[in-house]
Structures are given as structure tokens and as C-alpha cells.
N, C-alpha and C positions, 0 to 999 in steps of 0.2 A: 714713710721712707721712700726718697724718689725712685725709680727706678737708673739703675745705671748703664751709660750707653756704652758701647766697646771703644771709644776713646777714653772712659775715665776708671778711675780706683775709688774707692770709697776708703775714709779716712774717717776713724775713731778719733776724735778731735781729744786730744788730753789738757790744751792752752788756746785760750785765743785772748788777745789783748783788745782792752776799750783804749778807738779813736779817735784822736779830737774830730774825725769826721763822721764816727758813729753818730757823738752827741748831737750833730748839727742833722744829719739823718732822720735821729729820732724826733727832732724839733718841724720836719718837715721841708728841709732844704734838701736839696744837689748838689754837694761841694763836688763834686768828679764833674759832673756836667758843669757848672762855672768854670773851676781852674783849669779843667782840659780844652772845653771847647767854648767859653765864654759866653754859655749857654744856662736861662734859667729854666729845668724840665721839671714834670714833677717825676713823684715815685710812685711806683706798682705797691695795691694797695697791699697785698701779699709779698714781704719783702724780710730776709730774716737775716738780722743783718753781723757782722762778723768777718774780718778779713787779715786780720793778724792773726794767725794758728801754724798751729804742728800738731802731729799725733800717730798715731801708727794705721799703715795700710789694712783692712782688714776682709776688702774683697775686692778682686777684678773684674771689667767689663767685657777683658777679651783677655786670650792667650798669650797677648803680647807685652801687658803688665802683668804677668802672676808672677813676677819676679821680684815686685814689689811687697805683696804680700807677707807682712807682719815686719817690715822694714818702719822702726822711724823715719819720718820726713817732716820737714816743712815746705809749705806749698806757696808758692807764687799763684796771686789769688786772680790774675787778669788773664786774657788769651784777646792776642788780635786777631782781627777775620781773616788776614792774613793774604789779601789779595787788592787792599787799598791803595791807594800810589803810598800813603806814610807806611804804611807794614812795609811793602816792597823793598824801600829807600831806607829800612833799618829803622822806620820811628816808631817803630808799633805802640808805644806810649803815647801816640797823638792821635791812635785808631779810634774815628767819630763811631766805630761799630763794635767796639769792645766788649765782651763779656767778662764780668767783674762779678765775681765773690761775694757777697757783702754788700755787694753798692745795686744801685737800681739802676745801672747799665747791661744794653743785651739779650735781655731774655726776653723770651717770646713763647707764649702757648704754656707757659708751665704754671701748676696750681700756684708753688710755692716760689721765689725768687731765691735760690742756695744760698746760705749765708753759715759762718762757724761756729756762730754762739747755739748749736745743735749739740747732738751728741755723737752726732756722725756726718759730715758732709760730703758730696762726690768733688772730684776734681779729676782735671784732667790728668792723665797718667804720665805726658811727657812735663808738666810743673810741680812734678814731686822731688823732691833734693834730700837723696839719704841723709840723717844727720851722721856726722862723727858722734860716738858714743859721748867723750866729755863737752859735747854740748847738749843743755839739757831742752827740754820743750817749752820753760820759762822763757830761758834764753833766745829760742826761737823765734818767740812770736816778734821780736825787735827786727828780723829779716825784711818785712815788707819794709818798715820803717828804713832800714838799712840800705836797700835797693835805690829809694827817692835821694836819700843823700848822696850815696855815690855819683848820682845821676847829678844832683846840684852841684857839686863840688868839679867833675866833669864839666858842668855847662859855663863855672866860673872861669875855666881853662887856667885854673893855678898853678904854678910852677915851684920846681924844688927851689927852695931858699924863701919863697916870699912869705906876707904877712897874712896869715885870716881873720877874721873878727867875726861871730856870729851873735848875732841879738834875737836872744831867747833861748833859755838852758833846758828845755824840756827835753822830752823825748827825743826828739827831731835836732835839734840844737845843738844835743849834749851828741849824737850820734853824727851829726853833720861838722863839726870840730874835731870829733877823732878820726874818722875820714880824712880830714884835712891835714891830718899831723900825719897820716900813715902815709901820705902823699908826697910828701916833705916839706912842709911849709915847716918855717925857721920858729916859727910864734905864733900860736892860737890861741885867742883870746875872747873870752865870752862873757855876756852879760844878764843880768836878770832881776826881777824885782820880789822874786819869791823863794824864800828860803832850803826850800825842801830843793829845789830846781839848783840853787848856788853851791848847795851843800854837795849833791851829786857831783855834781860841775868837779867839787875840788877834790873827791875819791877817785875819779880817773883822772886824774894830777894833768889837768890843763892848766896853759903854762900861764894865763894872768884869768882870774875872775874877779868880775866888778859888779858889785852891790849897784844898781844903777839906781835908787833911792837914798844913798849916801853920797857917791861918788860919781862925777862926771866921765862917761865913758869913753866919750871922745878925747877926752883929756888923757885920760889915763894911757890909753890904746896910743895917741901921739908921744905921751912920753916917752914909751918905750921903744918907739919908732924916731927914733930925730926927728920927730916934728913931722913924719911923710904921711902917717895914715895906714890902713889895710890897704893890701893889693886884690884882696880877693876879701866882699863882704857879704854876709847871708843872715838875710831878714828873714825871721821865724814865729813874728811873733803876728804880723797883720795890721800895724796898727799906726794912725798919721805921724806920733809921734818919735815910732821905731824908724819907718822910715825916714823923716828928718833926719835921724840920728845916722841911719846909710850914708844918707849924702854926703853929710860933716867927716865922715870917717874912709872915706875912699880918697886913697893916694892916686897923684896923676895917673891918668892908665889902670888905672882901678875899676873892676867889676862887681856889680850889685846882683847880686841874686835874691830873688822876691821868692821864697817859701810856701808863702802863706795866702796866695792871690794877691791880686792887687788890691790894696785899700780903697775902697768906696770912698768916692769923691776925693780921691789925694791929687794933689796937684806938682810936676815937676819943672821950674824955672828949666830950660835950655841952659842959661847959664852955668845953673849947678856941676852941669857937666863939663865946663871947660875942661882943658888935660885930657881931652880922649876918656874919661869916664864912662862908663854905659851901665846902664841897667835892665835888664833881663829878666823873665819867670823863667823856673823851672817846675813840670812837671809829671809826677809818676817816674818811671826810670823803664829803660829798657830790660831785655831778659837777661844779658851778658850782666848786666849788671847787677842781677838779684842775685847773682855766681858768684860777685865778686863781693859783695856784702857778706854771702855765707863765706866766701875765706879768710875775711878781714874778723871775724867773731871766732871761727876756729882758730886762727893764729894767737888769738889776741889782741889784736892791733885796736880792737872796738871793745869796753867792756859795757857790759849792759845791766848787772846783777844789781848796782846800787839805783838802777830808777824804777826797781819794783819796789812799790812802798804796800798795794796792797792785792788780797788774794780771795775770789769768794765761789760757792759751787756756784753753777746753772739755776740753781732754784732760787739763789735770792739775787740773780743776774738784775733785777729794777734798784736793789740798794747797790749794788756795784756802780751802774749809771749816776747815781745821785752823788753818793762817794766823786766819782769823776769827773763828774759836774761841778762841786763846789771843791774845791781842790785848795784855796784858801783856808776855810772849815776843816776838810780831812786830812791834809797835807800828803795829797794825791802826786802822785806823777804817774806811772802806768799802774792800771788796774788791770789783773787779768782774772778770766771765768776758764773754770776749771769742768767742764763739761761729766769728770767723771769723778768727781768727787763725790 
């Protein structure tokens, strides 16, 4: 058990959700050092990894969180050094010095790298966010998830009335399209080649889903657009051909938002963009906006219930992994490890 310093709470983990960046973690990648700083690092070899969670408060470090203490929260799992030029300037999502949760960013000198898939993890006491009672710690762990989309859906600069299209109904996809409707886009429209993923898609009654294995997406998405396209589009999936599919699908003046990194070796014609088109990453999200994730799930405006498909303790957390992993086979979309089961 680490010991805790007087900036944090310690937090009786009750959820924490498997990431598509865990898996890539555990395979021995950096996906936070690529998509943040375009950087390939490796990981500490002591690294527990974990960063979707809630749970309840269950000790402080100082006198100035024991108000915390036996409070539900879910916790925003990064903190910037907070004296960067990007912290300064409001980016703190682009802080090259970031201490992360779960990820092998930031620590120094410690046996263990804190990560959620524990049975108690520390956190810092000002990234603790009461929950409302009728949201549960299921529910929760979709926050960090929730955060980045706002942040994408923001970096698209979408406006009330226009079109979104997001390519890929996962997690991330299915949560960055209700973001998008809560915003006021007129039509959000989503695509995907995997059932369990399409199926979700159409229980938070998004307003077109497309089978992209049967049906042409760009087609479809035009149709319902006089022929204009999305104004605002969000690739979630990482992949040469998703991105073609951006291009074909963004209306003059249309923005591309890249999810997933950039695809390895993809290449973009200039042309493509004619019409003031552009395309953009977005990554991580700032702290206001993990605020407004958690209001967007309390109101409702995000629901998140139908993309839990599966649930397992801490002890059999390597079949949860594998579960996660073949997602085709188990008909996966979030998994989460229940620490105190």
C-alpha cells in the first residue's frame, strides 16, 4: 500500500474500465506518449495499470481532504505540473510532464507506478468529483472516456444546427456522437462494422446508424444531407481506410477530427481539402471538461449503460484482458474489473 502524501485521498476502487489503451500498454506500447507528444517512450517496468475508475474515499492525506472521506467519486486520472507554458495557457492536456494514472507518464522514484486495477488507489484530492447518487460507479468509469470526447467535439468547433458523422461506435464513438447531439448538431450519424458496437449505437437512438459492411457510409450520410456531407467528422477508429472515409464525408468547411492518432503511414492529397476542409488530432481533454462530461451523464444527455457488455473481479482481471482483446469472439465493448468483488 503506497503511502499517501498530503495532496491526495486514497480511493477504495469499486470500477475501473479496460482501455483500448490498456491493451496496447499491456502489449508494451505508449499510446499517451505517441498521441500526446508524438513520442515513442518506453514503460516503467513496475506499472499497474488502470485509469477509468470510481470508488469511495476512504483516507486522507491531510486535513484539507477529510471532507472527502467516504464520499463516492470518480476521479480524473492525470494532473499537470502545472507551471508549463501549455498548463499556463489552459492546455494542460498537452503537459509533456504529466502525471497519469494508469499510464507510464510522470513518476519518478516510486516502487510501484499507481494504476486502478488495485483495490485501493491514491489520487490527488482536488481530481476527486462527488458522484450524484443516481449515477452509479459503472456509470463512472465512462468519465475519463467522456472528458476526451468533449474535448474532441470542442476541438471540432461544431455548431448548433450542423451535421456530425463519427466512424467507429465503440466506446469513444458511441460517447463522442451523444456529446455531439447534446451540443446541438441537427444529425449524428454513426458507423461501424461490429455488431455489439451498431447495436448500442441504436439503444441511445442515434439519429442514422450504418452497418458499414453492408451499406455505403458516405452515401448514406450524403443522402440525408442534400448531398453536403458532415460539418463536423470524428475518426475513432485508426485505420487507412476509416480515414478515406473522413475525407469523402466532410462538407465544404468541414472538420476532421483524428481520435485515434494518426494512422501509420496514411497519406493526405492537399487536394482532398479543397473547401476549406481541415483536419486535426484531438487529444486527452482538459480539466473543465472532465466537469462537463460528469454533467452531460448526470443529466442524461450521454447514456452509457448499454456498452457494458461485460463484468469480472480483480482476480480473474487476465480473462477480462483477453475478453477485451478479442471483442469479435466475446462480443466485448467496455469491460470492467470490479476490485471488490
Amino acid at each position: 500500500m503506497p503511502p499517501l502524501r498530503e495532496d491526495q485521498v486514497m480511493v477504495r476502487v469499486e470500477a475501473c474500465g479496460i482501455c483500448g489503451s490498456d491493451l496496447r500498454y499491456l502489449q508494451g506500447a505508449n499510446p499517451w506518449a505517441m498521441h500526446t507528444l508524438g513520442e515513442r517512450r518506453t514503460n516503467p517496468e513496475k506499472m499497474i495499470l488502470g485509469h477509468e475508475f470510481a470508488g469511495v474515499v476512504c483516507a486522507a492525506g491531510s486535513d484539507r481532504w477529510e471532507g472527502l472521506v467516504g464520499q463516492r467519486v470518480a476521479a480524473q486520472a492525470f494532473r499537470g505540473c502545472g507551471v508549463c507554458p501549455q498548463c499556463r495557457s489552459g492546455r494542460e492536456n498537452l503537459c509533456a510532464n504529466t502525471q497519469h494514472i494508469g499510464h507510464g507518464a510522470g513518476w519518478k522514484g516510486l516502487e510501484w507506478n499507481p494504476g486502478a486495477m488495485a483495490e485501493q488507489c491514491p489520487v490527488w484530492g482536488e481530481m476527486c468529483y462527488p458522484l450524484p447518487e443516481h449515477v452509479s460507479f459503472e456509470e463512472a468509469v465512462f468519465l475519463d472516456g467522456l472528458g476526451v470526447t468533449v474535448h474532441a467535439v470542442n476541438r471540432s468547433a461544431l455548431q448548433v444546427g450542423e451535421v456530425a458523422c463519427v466512424l467507429g461506435a465503440g466506446p469513444i464513438g458511441s460517447s463522442v456522437a451523444q456529446v455531439a447531439k447534446a451540443h446541438g448538431a441537427r444529425l449524428v450519424a454513426v458507423s461501424d462494422v461490429y455488431d455489439k458496437a451498431l447495436e448500442a449505437a441504436r439503444q441511445v437512438e442515434l439519429d442514422l446508424v450504418v452497418d458499414a459492411r453492408r451499406e455505403d457510409v458516405v452515401a448514406a450520410v450524403r443522402e440525408r444531407t442534400e448531398g453536403l456531407g458532415a460539418d463536423a467528422v470524428f475518426e475513432s477508429v485508426g485505420a487507412a481506410e476509416t480515414l478515406e472515409q473522413a475525407l469523402a464525408l466532410a462538407a465544404p468547411g468541414g472538420r476532421i477530427v483524428l481520435m485515434a492518432g494518426l494512422t501509420s503511414g496514411a497519406r493526405i492529397d492537399p487536394l482532398r481539402l479543397a473547401g476549406e476542409r481541415s483536419v486535426t488530432v484531438s487529444a486527452n481533454n482538459n480539466y473543465r471538461e472532465y466537469l462537463t462530461g460528469l454533467q452531460l451523464l448526470a443529466a442524461g444527455q450521454v447514456k452509457v449503460k448499454p456498452l457494458v457488455t461485460h463484468r469480472f473481479p480483480l482476480t480473474e482481471v487476465q480473462e477480462a484482458f483477453r475478453v477485451a482483446a478479442d471483442k469479435s469472439a466475446s462480443g466485448a465493448l467496455k469491460v470492467v474489473v470490479c476490485p471488490q468483488a
